[in-house]
C-alpha positions in Angstrom: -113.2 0.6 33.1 -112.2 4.0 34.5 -109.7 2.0 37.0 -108.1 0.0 34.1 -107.4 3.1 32.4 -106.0 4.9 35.7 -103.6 1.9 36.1 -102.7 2.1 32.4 -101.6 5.4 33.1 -99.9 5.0 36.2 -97.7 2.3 34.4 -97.1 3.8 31.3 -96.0 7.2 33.6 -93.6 4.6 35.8 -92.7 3.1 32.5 -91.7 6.1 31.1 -89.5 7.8 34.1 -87.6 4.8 34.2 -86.8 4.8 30.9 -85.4 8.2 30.9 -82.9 7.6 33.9 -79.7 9.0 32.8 -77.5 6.1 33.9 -74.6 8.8 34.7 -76.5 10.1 37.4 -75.0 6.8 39.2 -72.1 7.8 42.0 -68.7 6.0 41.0 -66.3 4.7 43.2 -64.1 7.7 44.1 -61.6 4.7 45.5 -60.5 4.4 42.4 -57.1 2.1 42.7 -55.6 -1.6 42.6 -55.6 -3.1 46.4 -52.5 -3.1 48.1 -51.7 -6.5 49.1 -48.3 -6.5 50.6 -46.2 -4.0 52.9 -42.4 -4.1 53.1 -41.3 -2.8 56.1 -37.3 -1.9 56.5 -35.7 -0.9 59.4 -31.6 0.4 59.7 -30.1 0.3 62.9 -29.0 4.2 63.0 -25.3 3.5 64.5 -24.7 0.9 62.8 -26.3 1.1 59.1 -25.3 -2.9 57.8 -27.8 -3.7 60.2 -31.0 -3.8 58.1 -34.1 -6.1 58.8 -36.6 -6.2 56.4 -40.6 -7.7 57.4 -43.0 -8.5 54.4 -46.6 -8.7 55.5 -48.1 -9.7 52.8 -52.5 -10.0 53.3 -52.0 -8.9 57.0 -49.3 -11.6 57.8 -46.1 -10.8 59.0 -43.1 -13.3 57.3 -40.6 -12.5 60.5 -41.1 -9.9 63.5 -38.6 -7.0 64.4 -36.2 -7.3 66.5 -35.7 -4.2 68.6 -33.1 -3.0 71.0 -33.6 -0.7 74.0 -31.8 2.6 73.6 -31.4 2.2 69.7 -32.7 4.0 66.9 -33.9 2.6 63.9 -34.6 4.3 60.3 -37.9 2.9 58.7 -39.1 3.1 55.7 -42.6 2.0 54.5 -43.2 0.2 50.8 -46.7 -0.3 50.0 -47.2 -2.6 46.9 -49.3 -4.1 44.6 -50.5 -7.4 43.2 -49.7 -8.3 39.6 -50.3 -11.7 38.8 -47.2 -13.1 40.3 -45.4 -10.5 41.6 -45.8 -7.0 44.0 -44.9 -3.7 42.2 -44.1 -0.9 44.3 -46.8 1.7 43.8 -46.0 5.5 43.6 -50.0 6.4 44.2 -49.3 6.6 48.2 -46.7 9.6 47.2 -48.4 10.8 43.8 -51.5 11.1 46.1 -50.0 12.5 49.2 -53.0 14.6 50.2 -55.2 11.8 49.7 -53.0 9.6 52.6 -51.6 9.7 56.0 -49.9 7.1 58.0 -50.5 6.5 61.8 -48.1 3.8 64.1 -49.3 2.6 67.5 -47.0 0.7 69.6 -48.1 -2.0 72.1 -46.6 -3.5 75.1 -43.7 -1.2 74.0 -42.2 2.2 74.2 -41.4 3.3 70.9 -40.9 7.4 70.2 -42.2 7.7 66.5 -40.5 10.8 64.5 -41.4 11.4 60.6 -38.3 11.8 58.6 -36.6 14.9 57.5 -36.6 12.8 54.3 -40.4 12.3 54.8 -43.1 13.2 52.2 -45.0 16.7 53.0 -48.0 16.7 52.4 -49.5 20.4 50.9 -50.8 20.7 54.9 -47.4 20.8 55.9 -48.0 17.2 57.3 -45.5 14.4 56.8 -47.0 11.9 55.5 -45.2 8.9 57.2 -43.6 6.6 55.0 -39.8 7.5 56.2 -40.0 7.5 60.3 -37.4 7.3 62.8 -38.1 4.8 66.2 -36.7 5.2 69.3 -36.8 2.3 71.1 -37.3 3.1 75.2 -38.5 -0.1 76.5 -39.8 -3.2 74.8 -42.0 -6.5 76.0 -41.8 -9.8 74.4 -45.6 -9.2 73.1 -44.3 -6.0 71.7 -46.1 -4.4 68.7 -46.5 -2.0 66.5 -49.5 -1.1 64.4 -49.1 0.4 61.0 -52.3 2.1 59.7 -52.6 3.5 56.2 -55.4 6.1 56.3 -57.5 7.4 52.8 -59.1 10.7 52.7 -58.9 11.8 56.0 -61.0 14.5 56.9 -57.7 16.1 58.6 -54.6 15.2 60.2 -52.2 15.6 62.8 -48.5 14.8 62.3 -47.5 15.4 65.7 -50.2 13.3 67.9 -49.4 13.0 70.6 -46.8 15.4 70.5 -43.8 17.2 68.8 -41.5 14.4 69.9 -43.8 11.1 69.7 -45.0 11.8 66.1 -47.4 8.5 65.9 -49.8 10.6 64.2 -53.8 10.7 64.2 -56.3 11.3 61.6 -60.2 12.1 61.7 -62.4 10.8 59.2 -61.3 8.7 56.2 -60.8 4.8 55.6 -58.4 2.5 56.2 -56.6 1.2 53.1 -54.3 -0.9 55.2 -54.2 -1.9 58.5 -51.3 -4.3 59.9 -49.7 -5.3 63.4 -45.9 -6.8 63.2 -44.8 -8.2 66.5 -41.8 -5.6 68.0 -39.9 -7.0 70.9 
């Protein structure tokens, strides 16, 4: 009998924790925004500014690759947008959120000098943010590449990995919000 009332206890004591669990005590999901599902990327020939191509990768797949010239420059611009229903809307969060973002490029089976823009955002770390970049094209393959990474809450940043003239950038910590590879040759 003793055992049936120490077991009685037990549950009524488990019962009654339980059922006092303040349910805001739960962690919410400080990612807080709609998914970006497609990336325009536009480049300008710098010389000669009526040559514009545009790439749409839209869930990770490129609609046309860039065509890049050796010795030329090219002003990109990055627009990451957002699905609704049946149509992308640019979203402002990337800018309105600045310190929240970075943007790193990594060129493959090319040699591509990466400088952010004078036009650039700056982030309050005196860090350009990415979304306005200037490529220099030094040599290109025909498996060329470039890999566009949109970092979230980076722990810190570094505008000016590898160096002060190759701007491709580098972050530590965070998570990647978008990650895409558009053929470069």
């Amino acid at each position: 009998m003793k055992k049936i009332f120490n077991i009685t206890l037990v549950l009524f004591a488990a019962l009654f924790i339980f059922s006092c669990r303040n349910d805001d005590a739960v962690p919410e999901d400080v990612h807080e925004h709609d998914e970006i599902g497609k990336v325009v990327l536009k480049l300008t020939d710098k010389a000669n500014p009526s040559d514009v191509q545009t790439v749409n990768v839209i869930s990770g797949v490129a609609d046309a690759h860039l065509h890049l010239e050796q010795g030329k420059t090219y002003i990109t611009e990055l627009d990451f947008q957002i699905k609704h229903e049946d149509h992308y809307d640019s979203s402002e969060e990337i800018e309105e959120e600045k310190d929240q973002h970075f943007i790193t490029y990594s060129p493959a089976n090319a040699d591509i000098t990466v400088i952010r823009g004078s036009n650039d955002i700056v982030r309050t770390d005196n860090q350009k943010l990415g979304l306005r970049t200037e490529w220099t094209v030094n040599s290109t393959q025909a498996t060329g590449k470039m890999n566009i990474k949109l970092i979230h809450l980076p722990v810190s940043v570094n505008q000016n990995y590898p160096s002060v003239t190759n701007q491709l950038g580098q972050t530590q910590g965070g998570e990647t919000d978008v990650d895409i590879t558009v053929d470069a040759h």
